[in-house]
N, CA, C and O atoms as CSV, one atom per row, in Angstrom:
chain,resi,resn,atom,element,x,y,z
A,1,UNK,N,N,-31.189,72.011,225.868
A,1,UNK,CA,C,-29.933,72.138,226.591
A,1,UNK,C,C,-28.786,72.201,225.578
A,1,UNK,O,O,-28.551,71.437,224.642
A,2,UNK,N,N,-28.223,73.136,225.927
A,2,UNK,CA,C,-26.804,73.438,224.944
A,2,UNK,C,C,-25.780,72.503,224.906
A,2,UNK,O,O,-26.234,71.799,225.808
A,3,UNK,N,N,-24.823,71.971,224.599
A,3,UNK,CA,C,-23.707,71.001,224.813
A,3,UNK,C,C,-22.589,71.841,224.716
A,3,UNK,O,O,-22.522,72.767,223.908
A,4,UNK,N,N,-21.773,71.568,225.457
A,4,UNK,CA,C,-20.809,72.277,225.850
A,4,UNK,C,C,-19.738,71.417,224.564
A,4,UNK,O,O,-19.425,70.239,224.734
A,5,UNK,N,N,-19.275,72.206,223.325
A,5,UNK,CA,C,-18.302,71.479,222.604
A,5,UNK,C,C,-17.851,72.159,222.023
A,5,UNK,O,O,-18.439,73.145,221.578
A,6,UNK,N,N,-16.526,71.864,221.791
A,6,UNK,CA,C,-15.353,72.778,221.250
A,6,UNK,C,C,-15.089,73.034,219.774
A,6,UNK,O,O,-15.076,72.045,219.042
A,7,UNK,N,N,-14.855,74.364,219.184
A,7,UNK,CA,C,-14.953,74.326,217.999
A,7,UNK,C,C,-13.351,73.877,217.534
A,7,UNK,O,O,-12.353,73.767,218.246
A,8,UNK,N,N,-13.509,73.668,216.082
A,8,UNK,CA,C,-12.360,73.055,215.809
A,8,UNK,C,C,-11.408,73.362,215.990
A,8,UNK,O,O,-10.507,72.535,216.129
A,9,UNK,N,N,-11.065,75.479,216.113
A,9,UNK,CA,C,-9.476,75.803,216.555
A,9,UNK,C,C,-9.464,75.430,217.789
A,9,UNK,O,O,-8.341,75.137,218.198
A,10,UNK,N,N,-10.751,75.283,218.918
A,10,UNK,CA,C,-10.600,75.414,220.301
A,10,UNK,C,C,-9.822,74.171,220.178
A,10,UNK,O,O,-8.609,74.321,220.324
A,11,UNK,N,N,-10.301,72.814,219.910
A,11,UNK,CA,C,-9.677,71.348,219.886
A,11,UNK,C,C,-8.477,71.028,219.589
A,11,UNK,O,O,-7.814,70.083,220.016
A,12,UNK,N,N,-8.097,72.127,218.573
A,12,UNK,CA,C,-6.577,71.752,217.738
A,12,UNK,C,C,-5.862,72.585,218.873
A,12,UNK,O,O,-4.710,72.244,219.140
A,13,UNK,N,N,-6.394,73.600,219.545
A,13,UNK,CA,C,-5.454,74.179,220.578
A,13,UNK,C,C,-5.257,73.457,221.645
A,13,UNK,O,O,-4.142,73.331,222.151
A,14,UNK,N,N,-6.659,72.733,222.242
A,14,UNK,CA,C,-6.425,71.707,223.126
A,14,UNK,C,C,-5.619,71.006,223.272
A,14,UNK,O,O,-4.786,71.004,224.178
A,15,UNK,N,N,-5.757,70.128,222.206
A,15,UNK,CA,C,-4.666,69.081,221.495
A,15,UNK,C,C,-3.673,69.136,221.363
A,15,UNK,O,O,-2.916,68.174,221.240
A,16,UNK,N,N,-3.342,70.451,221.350
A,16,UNK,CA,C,-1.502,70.819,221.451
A,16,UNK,C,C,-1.245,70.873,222.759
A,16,UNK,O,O,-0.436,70.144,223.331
A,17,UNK,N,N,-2.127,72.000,223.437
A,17,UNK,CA,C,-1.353,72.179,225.099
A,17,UNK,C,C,-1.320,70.718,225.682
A,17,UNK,O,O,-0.736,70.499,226.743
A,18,UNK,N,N,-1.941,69.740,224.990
A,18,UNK,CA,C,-1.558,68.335,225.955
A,18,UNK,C,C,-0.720,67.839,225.278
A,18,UNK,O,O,0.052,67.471,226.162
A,19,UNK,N,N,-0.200,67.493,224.216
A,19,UNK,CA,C,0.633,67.277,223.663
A,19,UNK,C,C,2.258,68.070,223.522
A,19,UNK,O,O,3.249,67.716,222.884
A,20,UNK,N,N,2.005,69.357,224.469
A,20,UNK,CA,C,3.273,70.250,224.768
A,20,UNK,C,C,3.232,69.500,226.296
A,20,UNK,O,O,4.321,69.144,226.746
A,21,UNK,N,N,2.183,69.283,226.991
A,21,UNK,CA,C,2.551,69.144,229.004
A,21,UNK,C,C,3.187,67.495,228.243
A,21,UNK,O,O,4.404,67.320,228.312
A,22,UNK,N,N,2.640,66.797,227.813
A,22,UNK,CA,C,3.426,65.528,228.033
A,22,UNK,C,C,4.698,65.775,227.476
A,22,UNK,O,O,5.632,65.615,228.263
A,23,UNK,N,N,5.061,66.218,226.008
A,23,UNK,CA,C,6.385,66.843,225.699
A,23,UNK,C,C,7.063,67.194,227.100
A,23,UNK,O,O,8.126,66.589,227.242
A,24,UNK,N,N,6.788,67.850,227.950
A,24,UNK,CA,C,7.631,69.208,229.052
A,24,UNK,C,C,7.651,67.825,230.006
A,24,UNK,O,O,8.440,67.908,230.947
A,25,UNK,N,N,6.837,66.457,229.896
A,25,UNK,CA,C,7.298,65.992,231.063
A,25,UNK,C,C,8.298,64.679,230.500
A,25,UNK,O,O,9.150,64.153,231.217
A,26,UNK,N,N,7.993,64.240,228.979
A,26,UNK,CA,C,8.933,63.579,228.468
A,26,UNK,C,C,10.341,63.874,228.818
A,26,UNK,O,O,11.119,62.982,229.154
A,27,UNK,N,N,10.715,65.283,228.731
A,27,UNK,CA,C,11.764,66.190,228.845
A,27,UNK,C,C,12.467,66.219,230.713
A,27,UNK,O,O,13.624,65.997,231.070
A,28,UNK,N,N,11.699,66.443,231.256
A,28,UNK,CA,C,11.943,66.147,232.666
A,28,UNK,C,C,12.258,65.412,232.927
A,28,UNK,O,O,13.346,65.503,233.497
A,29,UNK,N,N,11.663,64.023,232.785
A,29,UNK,CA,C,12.204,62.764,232.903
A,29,UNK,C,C,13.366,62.459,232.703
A,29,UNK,O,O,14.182,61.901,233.436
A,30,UNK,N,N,13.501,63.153,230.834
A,30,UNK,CA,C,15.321,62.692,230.873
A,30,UNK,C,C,15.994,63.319,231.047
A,30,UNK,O,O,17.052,62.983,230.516
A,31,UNK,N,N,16.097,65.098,232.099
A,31,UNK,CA,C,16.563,65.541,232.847
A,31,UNK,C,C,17.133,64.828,234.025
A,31,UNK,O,O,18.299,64.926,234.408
A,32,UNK,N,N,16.058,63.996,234.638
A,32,UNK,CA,C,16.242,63.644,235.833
A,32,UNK,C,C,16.940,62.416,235.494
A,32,UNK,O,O,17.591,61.932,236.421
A,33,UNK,N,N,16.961,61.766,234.327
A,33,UNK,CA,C,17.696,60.467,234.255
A,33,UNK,C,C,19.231,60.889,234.240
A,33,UNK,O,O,20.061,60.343,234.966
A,34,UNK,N,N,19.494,61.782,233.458
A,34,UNK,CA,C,20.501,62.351,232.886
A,34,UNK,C,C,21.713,63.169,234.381
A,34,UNK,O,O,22.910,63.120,234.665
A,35,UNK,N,N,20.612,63.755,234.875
A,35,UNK,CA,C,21.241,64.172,236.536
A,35,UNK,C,C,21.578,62.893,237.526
A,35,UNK,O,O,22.468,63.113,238.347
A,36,UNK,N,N,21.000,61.647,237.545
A,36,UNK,CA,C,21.297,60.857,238.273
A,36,UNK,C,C,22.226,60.105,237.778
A,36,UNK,O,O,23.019,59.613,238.581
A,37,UNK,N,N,22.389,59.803,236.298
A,37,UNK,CA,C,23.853,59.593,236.004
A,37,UNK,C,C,25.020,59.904,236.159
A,37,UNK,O,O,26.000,59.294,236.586
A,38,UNK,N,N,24.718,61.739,235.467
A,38,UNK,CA,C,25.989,62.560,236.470
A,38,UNK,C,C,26.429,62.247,237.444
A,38,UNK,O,O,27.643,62.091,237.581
A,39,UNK,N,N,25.603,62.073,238.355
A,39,UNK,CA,C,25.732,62.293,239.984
A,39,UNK,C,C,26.503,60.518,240.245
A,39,UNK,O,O,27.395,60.262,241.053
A,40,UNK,N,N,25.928,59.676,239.441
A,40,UNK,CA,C,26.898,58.746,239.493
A,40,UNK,C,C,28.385,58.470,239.176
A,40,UNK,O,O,29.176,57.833,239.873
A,41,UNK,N,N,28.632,59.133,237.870
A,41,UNK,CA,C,29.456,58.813,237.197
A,41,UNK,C,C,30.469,59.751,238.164
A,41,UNK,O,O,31.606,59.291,238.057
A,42,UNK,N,N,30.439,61.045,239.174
A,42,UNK,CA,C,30.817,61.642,239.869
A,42,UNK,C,C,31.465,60.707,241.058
A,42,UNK,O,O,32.648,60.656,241.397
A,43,UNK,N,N,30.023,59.775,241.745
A,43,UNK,CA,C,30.431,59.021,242.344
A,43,UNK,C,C,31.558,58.172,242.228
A,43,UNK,O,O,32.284,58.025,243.211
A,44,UNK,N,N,31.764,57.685,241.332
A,44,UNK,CA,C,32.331,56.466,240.963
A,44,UNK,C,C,33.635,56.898,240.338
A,44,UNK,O,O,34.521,56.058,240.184
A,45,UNK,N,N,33.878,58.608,239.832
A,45,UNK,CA,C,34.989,59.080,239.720
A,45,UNK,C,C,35.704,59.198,241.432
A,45,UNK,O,O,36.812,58.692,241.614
A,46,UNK,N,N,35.011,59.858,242.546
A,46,UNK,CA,C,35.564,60.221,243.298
A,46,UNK,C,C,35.974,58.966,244.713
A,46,UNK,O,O,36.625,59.337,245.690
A,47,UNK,N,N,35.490,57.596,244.577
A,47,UNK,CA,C,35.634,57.075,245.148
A,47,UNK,C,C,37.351,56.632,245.016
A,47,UNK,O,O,38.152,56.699,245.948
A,48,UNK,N,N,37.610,56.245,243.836
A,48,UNK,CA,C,38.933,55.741,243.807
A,48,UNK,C,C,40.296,57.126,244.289
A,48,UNK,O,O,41.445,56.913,244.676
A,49,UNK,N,N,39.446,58.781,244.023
A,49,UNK,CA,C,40.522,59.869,244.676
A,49,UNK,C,C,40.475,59.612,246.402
A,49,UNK,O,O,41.370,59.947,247.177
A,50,UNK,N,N,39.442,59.064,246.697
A,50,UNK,CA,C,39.104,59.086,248.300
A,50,UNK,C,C,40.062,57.920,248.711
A,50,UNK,O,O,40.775,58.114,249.696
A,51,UNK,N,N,40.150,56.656,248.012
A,51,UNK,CA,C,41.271,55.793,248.461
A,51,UNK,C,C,41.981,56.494,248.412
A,51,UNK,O,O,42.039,56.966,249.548
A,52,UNK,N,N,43.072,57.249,247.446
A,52,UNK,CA,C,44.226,57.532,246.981
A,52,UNK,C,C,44.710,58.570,248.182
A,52,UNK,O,O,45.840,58.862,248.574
A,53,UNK,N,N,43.623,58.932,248.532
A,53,UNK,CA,C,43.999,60.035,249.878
A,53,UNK,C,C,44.154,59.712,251.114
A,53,UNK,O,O,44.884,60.012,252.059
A,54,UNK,N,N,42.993,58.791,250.797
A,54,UNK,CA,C,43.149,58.104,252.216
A,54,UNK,C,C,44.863,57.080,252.373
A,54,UNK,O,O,45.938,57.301,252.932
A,55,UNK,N,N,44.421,56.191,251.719
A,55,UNK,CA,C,46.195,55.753,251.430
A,55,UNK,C,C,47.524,56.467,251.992
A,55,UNK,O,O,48.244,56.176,252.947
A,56,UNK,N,N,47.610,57.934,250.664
A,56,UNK,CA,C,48.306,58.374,250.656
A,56,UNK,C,C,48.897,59.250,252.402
A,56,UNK,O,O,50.006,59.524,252.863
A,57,UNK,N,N,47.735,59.396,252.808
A,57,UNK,CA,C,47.681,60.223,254.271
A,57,UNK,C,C,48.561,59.167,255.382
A,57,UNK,O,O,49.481,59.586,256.086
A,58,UNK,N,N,48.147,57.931,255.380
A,58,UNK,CA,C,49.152,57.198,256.560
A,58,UNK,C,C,50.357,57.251,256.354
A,58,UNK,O,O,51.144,56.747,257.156
């Protein structure tokens, strides 16, 4: 019976494409950290214009 095993470029190629998907999801992650900050720091800009309007309107 044959064994199914990879020659050494096959492995070193292996070894990269998993080492690029975890890279691409390292990267995502601090996409998504990076967007939910935004989206805060947005927040927390626009709350004090929403008093000021609201205020200002009565």
């Amino acid at each position: 019976m044959r064994h199914n095993t990879m020659s050494p470029a096959e492995a070193r190629e292996f070894s990269d494409r998993i080492r690029d998907m975890r890279w691409e999801r390292v990267e995502a992650r601090a996409a998504r950290r990076q967007a939910v900050a935004a989206r805060r720091a947005g927040r927390l800009r626009s709350v004090p214009a929403r008093l000021t309007r609201l205020l200002l309107s009565n």
